[in-house]
PASEBA-1860 file (N, C-alpha, C; in nm, 3 decimals):
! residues 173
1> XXXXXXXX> -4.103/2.963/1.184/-4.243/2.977/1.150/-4.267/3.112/1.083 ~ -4.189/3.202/1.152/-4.178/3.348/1.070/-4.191/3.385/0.925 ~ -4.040/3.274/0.906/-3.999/3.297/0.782/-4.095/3.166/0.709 ~ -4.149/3.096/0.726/-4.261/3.015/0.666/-4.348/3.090/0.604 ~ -4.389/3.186/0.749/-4.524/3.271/0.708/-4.497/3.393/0.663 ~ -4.393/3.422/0.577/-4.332/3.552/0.469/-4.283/3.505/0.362 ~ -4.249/3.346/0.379/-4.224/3.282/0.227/-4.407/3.226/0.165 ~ -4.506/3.226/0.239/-4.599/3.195/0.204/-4.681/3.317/0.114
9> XXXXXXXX> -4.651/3.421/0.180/-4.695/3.587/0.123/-4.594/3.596/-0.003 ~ -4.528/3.576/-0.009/-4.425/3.608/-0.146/-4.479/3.523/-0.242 ~ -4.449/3.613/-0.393/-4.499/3.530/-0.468/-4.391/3.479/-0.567 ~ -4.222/3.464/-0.494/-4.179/3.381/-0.547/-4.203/3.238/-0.554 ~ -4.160/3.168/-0.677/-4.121/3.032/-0.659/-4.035/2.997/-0.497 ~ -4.038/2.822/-0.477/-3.978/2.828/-0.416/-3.843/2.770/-0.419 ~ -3.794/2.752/-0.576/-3.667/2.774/-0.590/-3.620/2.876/-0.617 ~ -3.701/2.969/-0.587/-3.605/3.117/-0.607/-3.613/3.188/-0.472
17> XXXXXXXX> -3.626/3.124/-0.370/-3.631/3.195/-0.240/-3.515/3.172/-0.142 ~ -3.452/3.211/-0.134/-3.324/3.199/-0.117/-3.300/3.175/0.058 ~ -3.429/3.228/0.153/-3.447/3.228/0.284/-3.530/3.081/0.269 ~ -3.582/3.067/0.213/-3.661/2.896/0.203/-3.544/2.810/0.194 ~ -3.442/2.836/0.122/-3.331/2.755/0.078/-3.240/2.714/0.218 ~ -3.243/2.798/0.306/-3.170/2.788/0.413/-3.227/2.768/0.502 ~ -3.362/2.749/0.537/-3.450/2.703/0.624/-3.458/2.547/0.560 ~ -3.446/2.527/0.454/-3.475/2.399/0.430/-3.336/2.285/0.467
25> XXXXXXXX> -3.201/2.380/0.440/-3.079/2.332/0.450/-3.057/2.333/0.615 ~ -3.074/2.394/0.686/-3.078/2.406/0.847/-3.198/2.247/0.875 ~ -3.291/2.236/0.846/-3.413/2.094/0.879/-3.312/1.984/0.816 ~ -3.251/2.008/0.696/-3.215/1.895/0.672/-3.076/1.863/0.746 ~ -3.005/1.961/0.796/-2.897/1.941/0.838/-2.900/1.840/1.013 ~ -3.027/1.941/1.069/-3.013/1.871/1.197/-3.130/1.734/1.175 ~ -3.210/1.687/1.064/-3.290/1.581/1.080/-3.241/1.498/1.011 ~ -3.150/1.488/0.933/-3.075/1.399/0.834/-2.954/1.290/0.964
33> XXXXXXXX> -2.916/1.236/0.904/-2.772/1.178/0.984/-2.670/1.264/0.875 ~ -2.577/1.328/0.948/-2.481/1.399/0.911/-2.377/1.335/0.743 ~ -2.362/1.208/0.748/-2.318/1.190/0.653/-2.399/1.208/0.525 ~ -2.531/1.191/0.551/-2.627/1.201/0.426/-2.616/1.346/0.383 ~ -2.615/1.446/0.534/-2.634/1.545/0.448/-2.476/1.617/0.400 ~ -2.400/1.591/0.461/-2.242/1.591/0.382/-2.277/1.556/0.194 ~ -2.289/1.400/0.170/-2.310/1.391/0.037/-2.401/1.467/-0.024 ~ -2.482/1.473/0.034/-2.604/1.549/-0.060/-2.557/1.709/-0.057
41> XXXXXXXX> -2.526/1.793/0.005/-2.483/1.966/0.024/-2.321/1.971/-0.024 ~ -2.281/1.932/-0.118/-2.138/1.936/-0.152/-2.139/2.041/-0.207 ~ -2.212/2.107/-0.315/-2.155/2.259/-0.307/-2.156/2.380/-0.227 ~ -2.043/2.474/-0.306/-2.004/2.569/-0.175/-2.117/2.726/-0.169 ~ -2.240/2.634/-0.189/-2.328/2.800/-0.177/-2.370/2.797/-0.051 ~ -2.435/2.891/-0.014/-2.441/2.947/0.151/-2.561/2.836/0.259 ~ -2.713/2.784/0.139/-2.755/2.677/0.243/-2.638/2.562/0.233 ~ -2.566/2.544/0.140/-2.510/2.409/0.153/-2.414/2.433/0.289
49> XXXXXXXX> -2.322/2.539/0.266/-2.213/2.524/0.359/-2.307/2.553/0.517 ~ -2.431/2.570/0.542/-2.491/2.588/0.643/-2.549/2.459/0.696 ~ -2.599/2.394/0.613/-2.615/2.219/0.618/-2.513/2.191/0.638 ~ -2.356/2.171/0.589/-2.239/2.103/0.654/-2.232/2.140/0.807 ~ -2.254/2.264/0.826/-2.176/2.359/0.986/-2.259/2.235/1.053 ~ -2.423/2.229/0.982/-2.475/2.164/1.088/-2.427/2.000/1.105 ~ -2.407/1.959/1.007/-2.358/1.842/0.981/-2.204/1.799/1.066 ~ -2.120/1.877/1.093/-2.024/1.915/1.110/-2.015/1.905/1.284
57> XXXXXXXX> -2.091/2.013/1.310/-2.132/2.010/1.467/-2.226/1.858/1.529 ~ -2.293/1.811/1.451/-2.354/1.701/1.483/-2.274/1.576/1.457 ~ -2.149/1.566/1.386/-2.045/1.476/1.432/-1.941/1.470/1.509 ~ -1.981/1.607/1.600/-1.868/1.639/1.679/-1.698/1.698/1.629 ~ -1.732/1.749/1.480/-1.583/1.788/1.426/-1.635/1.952/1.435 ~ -1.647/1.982/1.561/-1.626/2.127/1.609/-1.542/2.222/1.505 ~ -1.409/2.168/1.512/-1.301/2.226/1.433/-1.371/2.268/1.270 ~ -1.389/2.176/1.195/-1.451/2.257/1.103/-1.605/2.283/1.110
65> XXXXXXXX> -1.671/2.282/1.174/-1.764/2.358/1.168/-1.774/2.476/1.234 ~ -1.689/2.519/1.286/-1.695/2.654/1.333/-1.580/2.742/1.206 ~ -1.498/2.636/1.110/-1.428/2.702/1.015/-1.569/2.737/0.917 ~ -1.633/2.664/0.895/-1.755/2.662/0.806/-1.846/2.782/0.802 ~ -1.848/2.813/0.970/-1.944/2.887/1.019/-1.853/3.074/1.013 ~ -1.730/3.010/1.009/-1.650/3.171/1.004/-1.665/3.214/0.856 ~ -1.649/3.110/0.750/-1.687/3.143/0.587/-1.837/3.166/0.582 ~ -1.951/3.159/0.635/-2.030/3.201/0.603/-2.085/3.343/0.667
73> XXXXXXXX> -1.992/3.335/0.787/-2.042/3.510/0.811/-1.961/3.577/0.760 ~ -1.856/3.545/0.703/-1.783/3.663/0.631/-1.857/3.655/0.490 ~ -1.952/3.580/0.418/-1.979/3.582/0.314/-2.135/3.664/0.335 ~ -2.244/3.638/0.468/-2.320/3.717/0.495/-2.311/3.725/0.652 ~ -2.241/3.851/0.703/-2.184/3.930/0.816/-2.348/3.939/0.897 ~ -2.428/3.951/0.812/-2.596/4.004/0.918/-2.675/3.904/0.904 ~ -2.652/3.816/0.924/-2.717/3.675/0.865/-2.730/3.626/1.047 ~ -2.847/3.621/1.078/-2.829/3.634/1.233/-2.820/3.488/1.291
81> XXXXXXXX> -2.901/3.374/1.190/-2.879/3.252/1.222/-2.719/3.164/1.181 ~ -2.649/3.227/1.167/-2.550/3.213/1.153/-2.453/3.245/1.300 ~ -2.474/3.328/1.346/-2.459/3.387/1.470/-2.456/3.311/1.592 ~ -2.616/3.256/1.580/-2.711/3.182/1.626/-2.667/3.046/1.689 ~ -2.621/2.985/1.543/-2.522/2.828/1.542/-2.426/2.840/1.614 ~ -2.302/2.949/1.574/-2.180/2.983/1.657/-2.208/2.964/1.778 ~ -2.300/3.078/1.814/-2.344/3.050/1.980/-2.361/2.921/2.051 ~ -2.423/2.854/1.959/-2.514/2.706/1.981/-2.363/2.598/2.035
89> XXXXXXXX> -2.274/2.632/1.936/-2.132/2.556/1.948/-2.068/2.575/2.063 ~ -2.052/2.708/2.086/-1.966/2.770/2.177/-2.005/2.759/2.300 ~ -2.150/2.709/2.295/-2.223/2.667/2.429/-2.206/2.552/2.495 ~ -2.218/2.465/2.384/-2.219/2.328/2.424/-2.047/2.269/2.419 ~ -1.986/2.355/2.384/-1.799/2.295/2.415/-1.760/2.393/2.477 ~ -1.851/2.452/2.618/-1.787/2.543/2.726/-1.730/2.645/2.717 ~ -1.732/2.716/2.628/-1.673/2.837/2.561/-1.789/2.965/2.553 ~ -1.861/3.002/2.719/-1.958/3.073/2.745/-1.960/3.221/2.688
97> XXXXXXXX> -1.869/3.285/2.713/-1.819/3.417/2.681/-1.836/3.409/2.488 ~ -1.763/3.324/2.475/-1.753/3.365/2.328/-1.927/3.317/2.267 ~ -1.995/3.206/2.314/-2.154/3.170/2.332/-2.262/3.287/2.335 ~ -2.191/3.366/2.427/-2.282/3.524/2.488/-2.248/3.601/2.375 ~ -2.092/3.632/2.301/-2.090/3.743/2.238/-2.150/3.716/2.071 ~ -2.148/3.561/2.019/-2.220/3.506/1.931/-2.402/3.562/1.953 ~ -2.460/3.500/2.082/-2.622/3.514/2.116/-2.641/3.628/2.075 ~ -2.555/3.767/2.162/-2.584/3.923/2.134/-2.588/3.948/2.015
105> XXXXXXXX> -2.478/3.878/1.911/-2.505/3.937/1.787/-2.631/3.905/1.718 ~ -2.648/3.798/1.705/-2.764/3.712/1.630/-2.903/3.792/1.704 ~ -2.887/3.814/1.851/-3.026/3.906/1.909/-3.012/4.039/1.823 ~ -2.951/4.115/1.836/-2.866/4.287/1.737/-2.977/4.237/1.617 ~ -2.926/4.105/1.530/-2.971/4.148/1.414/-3.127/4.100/1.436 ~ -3.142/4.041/1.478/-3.318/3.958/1.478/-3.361/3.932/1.629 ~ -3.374/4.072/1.688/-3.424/4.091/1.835/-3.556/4.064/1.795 ~ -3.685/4.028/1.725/-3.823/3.956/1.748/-3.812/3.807/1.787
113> XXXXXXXX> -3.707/3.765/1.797/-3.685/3.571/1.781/-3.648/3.540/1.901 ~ -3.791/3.494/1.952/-3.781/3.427/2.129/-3.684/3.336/2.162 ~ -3.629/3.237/2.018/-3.586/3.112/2.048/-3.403/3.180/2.075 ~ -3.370/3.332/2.004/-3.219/3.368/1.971/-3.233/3.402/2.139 ~ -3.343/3.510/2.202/-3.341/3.581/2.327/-3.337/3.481/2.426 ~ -3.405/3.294/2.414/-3.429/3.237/2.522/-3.237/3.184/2.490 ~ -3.197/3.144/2.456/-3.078/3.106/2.442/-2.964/3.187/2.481 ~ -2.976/3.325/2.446/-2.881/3.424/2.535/-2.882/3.433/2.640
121> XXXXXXXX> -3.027/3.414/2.688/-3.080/3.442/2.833/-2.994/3.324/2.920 ~ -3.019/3.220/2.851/-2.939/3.095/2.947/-2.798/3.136/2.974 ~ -2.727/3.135/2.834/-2.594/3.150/2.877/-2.577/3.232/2.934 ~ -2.613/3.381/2.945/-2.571/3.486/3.043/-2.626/3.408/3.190 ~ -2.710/3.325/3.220/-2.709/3.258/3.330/-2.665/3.224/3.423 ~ -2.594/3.101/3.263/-2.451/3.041/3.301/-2.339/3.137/3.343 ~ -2.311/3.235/3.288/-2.183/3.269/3.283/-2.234/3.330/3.445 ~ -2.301/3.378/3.487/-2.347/3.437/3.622/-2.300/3.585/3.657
129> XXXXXXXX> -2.361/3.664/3.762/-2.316/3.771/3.841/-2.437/3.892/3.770 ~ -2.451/4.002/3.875/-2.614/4.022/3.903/-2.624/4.121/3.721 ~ -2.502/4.169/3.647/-2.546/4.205/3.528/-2.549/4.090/3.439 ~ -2.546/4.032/3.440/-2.618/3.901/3.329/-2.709/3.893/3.336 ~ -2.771/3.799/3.497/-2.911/3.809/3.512/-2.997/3.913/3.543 ~ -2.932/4.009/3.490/-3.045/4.138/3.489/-3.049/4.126/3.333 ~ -2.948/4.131/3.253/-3.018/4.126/3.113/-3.091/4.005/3.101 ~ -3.087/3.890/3.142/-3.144/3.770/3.097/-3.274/3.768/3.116
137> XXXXXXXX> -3.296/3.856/3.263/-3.479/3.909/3.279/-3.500/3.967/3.169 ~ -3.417/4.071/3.131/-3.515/4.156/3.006/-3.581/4.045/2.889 ~ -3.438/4.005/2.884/-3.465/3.891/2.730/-3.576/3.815/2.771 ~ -3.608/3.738/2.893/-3.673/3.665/2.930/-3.825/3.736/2.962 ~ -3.836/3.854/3.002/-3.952/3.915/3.037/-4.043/3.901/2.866 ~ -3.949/3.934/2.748/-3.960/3.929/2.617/-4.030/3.786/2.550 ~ -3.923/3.686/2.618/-3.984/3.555/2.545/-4.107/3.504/2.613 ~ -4.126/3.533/2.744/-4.249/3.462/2.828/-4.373/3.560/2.792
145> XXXXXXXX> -4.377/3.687/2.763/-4.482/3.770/2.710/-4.538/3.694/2.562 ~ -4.416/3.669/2.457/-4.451/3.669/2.328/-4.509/3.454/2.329 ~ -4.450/3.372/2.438/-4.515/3.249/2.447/-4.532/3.226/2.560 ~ -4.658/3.245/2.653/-4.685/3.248/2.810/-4.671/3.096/2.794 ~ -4.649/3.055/2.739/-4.631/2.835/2.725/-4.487/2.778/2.790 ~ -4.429/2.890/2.785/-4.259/2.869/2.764/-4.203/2.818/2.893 ~ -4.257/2.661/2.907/-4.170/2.671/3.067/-4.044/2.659/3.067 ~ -4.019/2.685/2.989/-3.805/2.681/2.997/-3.784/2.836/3.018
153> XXXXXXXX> -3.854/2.908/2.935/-3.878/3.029/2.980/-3.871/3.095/3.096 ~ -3.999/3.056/3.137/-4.054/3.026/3.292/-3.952/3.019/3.349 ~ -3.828/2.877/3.382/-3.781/2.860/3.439/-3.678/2.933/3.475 ~ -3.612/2.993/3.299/-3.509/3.048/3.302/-3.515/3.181/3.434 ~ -3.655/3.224/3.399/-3.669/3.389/3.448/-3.653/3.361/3.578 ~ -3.741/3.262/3.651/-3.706/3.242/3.798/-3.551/3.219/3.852 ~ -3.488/3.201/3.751/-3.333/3.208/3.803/-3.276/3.271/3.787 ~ -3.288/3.412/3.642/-3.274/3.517/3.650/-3.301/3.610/3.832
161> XXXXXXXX> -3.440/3.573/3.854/-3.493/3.659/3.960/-3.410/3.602/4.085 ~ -3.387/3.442/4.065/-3.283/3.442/4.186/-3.138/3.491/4.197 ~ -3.090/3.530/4.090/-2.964/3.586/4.081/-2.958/3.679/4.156 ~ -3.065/3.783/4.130/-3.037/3.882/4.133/-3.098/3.925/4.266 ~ -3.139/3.833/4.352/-3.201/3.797/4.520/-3.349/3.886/4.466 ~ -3.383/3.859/4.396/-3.575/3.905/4.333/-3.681/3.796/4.416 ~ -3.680/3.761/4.520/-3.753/3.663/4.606/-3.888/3.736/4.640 ~ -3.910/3.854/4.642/-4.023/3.890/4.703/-4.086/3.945/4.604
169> XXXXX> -4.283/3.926/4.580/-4.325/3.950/4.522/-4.316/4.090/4.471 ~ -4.315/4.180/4.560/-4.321/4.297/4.522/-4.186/4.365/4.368 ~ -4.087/4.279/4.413/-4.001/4.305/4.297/-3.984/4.228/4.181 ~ -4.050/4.119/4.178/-4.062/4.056/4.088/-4.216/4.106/3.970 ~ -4.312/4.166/4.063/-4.414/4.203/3.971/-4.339/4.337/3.900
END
């Protein structure tokens, strides 16, 4: 929505916006069925190969989409949604540690983005023991301030606070 509402202030075109281009290739990647967007993103510029990762991960060929996802951060290293995805992978095929050190980066570069902080917050969760869920409060104190809506949020933090035996009001306020 961010980057919606900074491509709306610019007075580029929006074939010349190059952050529109990859917001548009990320929607189409996860709302498409993967083969459509395979044919349609065949060249090798940075939304396309970001539409495959997603394409890629959503047919379950892990293997290259995390090759996909290593060519595009070496092509842009601070590109935080890139980061972001890795994490997203590394989460969901049990690979927590490497999930956490993906989340941290993608938070490093774009610490305003509730959705990068609520996602680190989980996996440090997951991975458990009382310094995780002490960072996962911070992250989490962060996302439930910036959307008091957030009951995943919500939820997360209360398990943060149980990690870390935070049961009584007094330490939790």
């Amino acid at each position: 929505v961010a980057e919606l509402e900074r491509f709306l202030k610019s007075p580029k075109p929006v074939h010349q916006d190059p952050s529109f281009d990859l917001m548009r290739a990320k929607l189409y990647g996860f709302l498409e069925p993967p083969e459509k967007t395979l044919k349609y993103y065949q060249k090798e510029t940075v939304p396309g190969l970001y539409a495959r990762a997603i394409a890629y991960y959503r047919k379950n060929d892990f293997k290259k989409a995390f090759g996909v996802l290593d060519d595009l951060i070496l092509k842009e290293p601070n590109n935080p949604y890139f980061y972001e995805l890795k994490g997203q992978l590394f989460f969901e095929t049990g690979g927590l540690k490497e999930a956490a050190e993906n989340y941290q980066k993608a938070f490093e570069l774009k610490s305003d983005s509730g959705l990068i902080a609520l996602s680190y917050a989980q996996v440090l969760l997951e991975i458990g023991g009382k310094e995780n869920a002490s960072k996962a409060e911070e992250l989490l104190h962060y996302v439930v301030q910036d959307d008091m809506d957030s009951t995943f949020g919500w939820q997360l933090l209360a398990k943060a606070y149980h990690a870390q035996k935070k049961s009584d009001r007094k330490s939790v306020v």
